[in-house]
C-alpha positions in Angstrom: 0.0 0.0 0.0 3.0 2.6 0.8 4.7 2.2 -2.6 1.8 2.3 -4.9 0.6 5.7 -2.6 3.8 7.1 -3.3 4.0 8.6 -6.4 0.3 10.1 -6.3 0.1 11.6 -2.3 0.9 14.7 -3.7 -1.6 15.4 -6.6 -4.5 15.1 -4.7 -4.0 17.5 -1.9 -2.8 20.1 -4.5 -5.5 19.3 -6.7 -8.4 20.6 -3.9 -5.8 23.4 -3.0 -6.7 24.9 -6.7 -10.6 23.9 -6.5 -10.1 21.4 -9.3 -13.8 20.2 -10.6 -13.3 16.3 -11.3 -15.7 13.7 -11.5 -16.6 11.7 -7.9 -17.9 8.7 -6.9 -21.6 8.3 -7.0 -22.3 9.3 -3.6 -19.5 12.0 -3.1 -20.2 15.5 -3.1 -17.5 17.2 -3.0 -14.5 18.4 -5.7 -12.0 16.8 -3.7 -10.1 14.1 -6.7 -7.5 11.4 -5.8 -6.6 8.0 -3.3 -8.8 6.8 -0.7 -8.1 8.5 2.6 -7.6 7.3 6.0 -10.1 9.0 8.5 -8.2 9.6 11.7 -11.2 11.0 14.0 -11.6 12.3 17.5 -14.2 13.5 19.0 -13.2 17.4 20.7 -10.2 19.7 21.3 -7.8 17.8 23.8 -7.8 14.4 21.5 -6.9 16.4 18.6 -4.3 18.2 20.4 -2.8 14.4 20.5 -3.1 13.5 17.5 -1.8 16.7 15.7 1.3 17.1 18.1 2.2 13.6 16.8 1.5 15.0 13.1 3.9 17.8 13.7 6.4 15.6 15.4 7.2 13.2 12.8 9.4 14.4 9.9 7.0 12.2 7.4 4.3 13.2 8.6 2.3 16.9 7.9 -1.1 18.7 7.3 -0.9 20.1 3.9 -4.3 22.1 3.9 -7.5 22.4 5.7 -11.1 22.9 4.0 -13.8 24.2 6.4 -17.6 22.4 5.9 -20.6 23.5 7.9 -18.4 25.2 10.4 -16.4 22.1 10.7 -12.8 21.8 10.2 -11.2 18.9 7.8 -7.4 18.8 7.3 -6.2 17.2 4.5 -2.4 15.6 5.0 -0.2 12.7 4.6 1.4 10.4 7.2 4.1 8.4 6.1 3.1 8.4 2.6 -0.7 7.5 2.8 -3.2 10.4 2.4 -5.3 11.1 5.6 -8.1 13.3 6.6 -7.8 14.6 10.5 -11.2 15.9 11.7 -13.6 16.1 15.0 -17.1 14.8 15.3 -17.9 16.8 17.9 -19.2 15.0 21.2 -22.5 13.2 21.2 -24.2 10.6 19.1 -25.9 13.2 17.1 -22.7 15.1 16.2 -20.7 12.2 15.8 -23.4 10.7 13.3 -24.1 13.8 11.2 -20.0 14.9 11.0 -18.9 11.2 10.2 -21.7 11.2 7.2 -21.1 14.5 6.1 -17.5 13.5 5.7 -18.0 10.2 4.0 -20.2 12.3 1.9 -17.5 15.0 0.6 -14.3 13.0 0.9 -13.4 9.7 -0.6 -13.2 7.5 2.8 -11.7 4.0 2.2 -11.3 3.4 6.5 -11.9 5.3 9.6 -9.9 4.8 12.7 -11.3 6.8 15.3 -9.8 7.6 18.7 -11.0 9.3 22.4 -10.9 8.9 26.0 -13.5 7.2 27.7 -15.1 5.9 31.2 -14.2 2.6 31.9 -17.4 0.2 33.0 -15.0 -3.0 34.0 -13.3 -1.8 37.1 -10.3 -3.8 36.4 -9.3 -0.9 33.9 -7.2 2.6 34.8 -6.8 5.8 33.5 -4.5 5.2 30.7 -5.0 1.9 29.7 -6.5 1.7 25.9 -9.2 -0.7 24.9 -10.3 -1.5 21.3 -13.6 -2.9 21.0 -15.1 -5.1 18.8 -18.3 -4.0 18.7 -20.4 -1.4 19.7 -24.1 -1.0 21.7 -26.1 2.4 22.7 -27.0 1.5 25.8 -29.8 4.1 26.3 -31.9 3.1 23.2 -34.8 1.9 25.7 -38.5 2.3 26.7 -39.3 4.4 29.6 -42.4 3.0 31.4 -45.0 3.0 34.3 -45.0 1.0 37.4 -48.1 -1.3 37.6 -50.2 0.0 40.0 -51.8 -3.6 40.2 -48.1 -5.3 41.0 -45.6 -3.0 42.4 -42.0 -3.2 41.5 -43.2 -4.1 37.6 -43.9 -2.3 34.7 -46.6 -1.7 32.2 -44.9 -2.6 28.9 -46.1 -1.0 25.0 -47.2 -3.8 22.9 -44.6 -4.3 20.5 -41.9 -4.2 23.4 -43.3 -7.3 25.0 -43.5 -9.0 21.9 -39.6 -7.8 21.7 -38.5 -9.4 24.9 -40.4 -12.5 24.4 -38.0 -13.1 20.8 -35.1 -12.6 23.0 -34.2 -16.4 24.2 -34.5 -17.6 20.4 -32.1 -14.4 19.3 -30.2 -15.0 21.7 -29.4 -18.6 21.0 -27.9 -17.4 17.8 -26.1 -14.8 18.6 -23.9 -15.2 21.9 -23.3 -11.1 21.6 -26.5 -9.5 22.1 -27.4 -8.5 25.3 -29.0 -10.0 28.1 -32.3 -7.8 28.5 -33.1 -6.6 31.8 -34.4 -3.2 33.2 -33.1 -0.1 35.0 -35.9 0.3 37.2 -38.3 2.2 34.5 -35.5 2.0 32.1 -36.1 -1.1 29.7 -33.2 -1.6 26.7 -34.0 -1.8 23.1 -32.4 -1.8 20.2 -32.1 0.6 17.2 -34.0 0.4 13.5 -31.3 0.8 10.8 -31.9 0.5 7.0 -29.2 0.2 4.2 -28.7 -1.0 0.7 -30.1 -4.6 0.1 -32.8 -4.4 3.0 -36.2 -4.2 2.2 -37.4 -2.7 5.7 -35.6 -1.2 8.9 -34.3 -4.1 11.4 -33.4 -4.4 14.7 -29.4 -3.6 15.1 -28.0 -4.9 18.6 -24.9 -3.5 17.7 -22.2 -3.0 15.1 -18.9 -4.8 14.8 -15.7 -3.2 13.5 -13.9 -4.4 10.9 -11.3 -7.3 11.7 -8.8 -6.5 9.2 -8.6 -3.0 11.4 -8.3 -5.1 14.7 -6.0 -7.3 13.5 -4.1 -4.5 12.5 -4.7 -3.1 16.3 -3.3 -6.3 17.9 -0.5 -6.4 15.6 0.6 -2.5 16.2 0.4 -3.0 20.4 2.6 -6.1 20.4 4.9 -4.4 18.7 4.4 -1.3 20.7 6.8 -0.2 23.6 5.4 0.4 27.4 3.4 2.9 27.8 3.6 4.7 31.3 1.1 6.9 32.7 2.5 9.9 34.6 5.3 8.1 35.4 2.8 6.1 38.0 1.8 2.6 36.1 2.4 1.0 33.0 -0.6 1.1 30.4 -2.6 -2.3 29.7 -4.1 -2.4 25.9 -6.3 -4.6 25.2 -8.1 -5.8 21.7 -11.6 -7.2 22.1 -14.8 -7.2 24.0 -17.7 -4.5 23.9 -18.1 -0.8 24.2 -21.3 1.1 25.0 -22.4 4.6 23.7 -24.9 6.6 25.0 -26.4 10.2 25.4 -25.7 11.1 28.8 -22.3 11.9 30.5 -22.1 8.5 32.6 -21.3 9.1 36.1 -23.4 7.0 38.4 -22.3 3.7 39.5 -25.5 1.9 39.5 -26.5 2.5 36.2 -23.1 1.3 35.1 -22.9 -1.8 37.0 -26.2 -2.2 35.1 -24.6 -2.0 31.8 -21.9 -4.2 32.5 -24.7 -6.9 33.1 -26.7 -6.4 30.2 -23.8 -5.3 27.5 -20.8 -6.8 29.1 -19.3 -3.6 28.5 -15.5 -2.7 29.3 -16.1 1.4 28.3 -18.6 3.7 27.8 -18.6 7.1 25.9 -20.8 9.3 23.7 -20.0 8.8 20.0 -18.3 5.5 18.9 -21.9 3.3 18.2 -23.1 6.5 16.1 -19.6 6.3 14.1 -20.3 2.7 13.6 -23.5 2.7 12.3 -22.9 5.5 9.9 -19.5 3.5 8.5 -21.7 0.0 8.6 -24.3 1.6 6.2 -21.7 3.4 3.9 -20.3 -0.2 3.8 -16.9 2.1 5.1 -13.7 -0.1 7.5 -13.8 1.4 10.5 -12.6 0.8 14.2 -12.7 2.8 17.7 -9.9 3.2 19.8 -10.3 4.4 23.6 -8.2 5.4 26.2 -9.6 5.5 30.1 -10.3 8.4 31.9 -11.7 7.3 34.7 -14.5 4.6 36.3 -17.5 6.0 35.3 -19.5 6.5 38.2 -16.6 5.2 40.1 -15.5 8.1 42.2 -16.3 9.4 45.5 -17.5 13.4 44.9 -17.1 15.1 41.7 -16.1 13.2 38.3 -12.1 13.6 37.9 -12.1 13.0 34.0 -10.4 15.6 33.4 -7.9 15.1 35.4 -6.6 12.6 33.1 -8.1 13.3 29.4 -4.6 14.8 28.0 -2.7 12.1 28.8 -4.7 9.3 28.3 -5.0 11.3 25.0 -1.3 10.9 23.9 -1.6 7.2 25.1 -4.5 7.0 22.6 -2.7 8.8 19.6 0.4 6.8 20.1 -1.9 3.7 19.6 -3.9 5.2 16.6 -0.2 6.2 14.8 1.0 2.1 15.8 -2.1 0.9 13.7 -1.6 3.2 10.9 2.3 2.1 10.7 0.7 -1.3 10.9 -1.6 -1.2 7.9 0.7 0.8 6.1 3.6 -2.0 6.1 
């Protein structure tokens, strides 16, 4: 992949420099002509200052030009010969969801890897320690009900929900992955409707897996990887595998995340990487989500110490993102 990028990095970053009109692929809107880019995505400011301090860093690596869209910022650059596009979703599934399509829409996307911090829900991980997912759940797609005033402690279900839980056992039989449905006190989990090419009508989506070639290429890059100390306190653990929850909220009670490690079997929780997912999934885009811990969400005693910790476990995360890419680049 590195040789054949060689000769033809250039020419596309110069050619949307001059506004060059070319023809795109059928779903691209944009004048933007050339190779397939990388996606390197975060979701706000102190993740990108990670990942651009190790742009300006590295004498083969460099931003050659930025194009703003909608108020949102897209550089255009190359890192170690491949062609990448650095840009922020914003936090939150809707701004992670309408950025990520609006960029597949103008730029010609062959992967995303996206990296950012985020709350751990297994207790066994630290601040610092990285954690690349295999798939992804929201975890607050779900059905607020009544309590039954006939049978106190249970809940008056909606129709269709009912029927939902009763299909569980069969689903789950066949698939070991989805979750094991329970409620939150009024809180009851569902699942979201998604439609793409080749379905006739919206289905229920559990949750959406990331590309194994890009894992692979994750597991490959941290064995290869030196130590990674935190602070100069603890070395960091990085870990391939398992599943990562995204909701709405900013999680910070315990309860509700001892919940969600029983229903999802969740090792992290944060605010964008399911809507990422499901926006690659039905562009039919490689994509994969890489997160470093801040903190147990929920965990602490008093007020949330996130950001005590988001800058370094930031650089931890970019360091891991720029392993990958060195990875699928050889």
């Amino acid at each position: 992949m590195k040789n054949i990028r060689l000769l033809v990095v250039i020419v596309p970053l110069i050619a949307w420099v001059a506004g060059c009109a070319t023809t795109s692929r059928p779903h691209q809107i944009s004048s933007y002509q050339g190779d397939p880019l990388t996606a390197v995505v975060v979701a706000y400011a102190p993740e990108m200052e990670g990942i651009l301090n190790r742009i300006e860093s590295d004498p083969e690596a460099s931003i050659v030009s930025t194009k703003t869209i909608k108020g949102v910022t897209y550089r255009l650059g190359t890192y170690h010969d491949a062609p990448i596009l650095v840009f922020a979703t914003g936090m939150s599934i809707a701004n992670a969801a309408m950025t990520m399509q609006m960029a597949l829409d103008y730029f010609p996307i062959e992967q995303v890897i996206y990296m950012g911090i985020a709350g751990a829900v297994n207790p066994k991980w630290q601040p610092g320690d990285v954690i690349v997912p295999e798939r992804w759940y929201y975890h607050d797609e779900s059905v607020y009900t009544n309590e039954n005033p006939d049978k106190p402690g249970e809940y008056v279900l909606p129709e269709y929900y009912a029927a939902f839980l009763e299909a569980q056992p069969e689903r789950q039989a066949k698939d070991p992955h989805l979750p094991k449905y329970k409620p939150f006190h009024f809180i009851h989990p569902d699942e979201v409707l998604i439609i793409k090419e080749g379905m006739d009508k919206p289905q229920d989506t559990a949750y959406f897996s990331a590309t194994p070639r890009l894992l692979k290429a994750a597991e490959a890059a941290i064995e290869e990887m030196p130590t990674q100390r935190i602070l100069e306190k603890r070395d960091a653990k990085l870990y391939v595998g398992g599943n990562g929850i995204t909701g709405s909220v900013f999680m910070d009670n315990g309860e509700y995340r001892k919940w969600t490690r029983d229903v999802f079997n969740a090792e992290v929780t944060e605010m964008e990487s399911a809507a990422v997912g499901q926006v690659c999934t039905v562009n039919q885009v490689d994509w994969m989500v890489i997160r470093a811990i801040s903190d147990l969400a929920g965990g602490q005693e008093g007020v949330n110490t996130e950001n005590l910790y988001d800058k370094e476990v930031s650089r931890v995360g970019a360091n891991v993102l720029f392993s990958v890419l060195d990875e699928l680049s050889e």
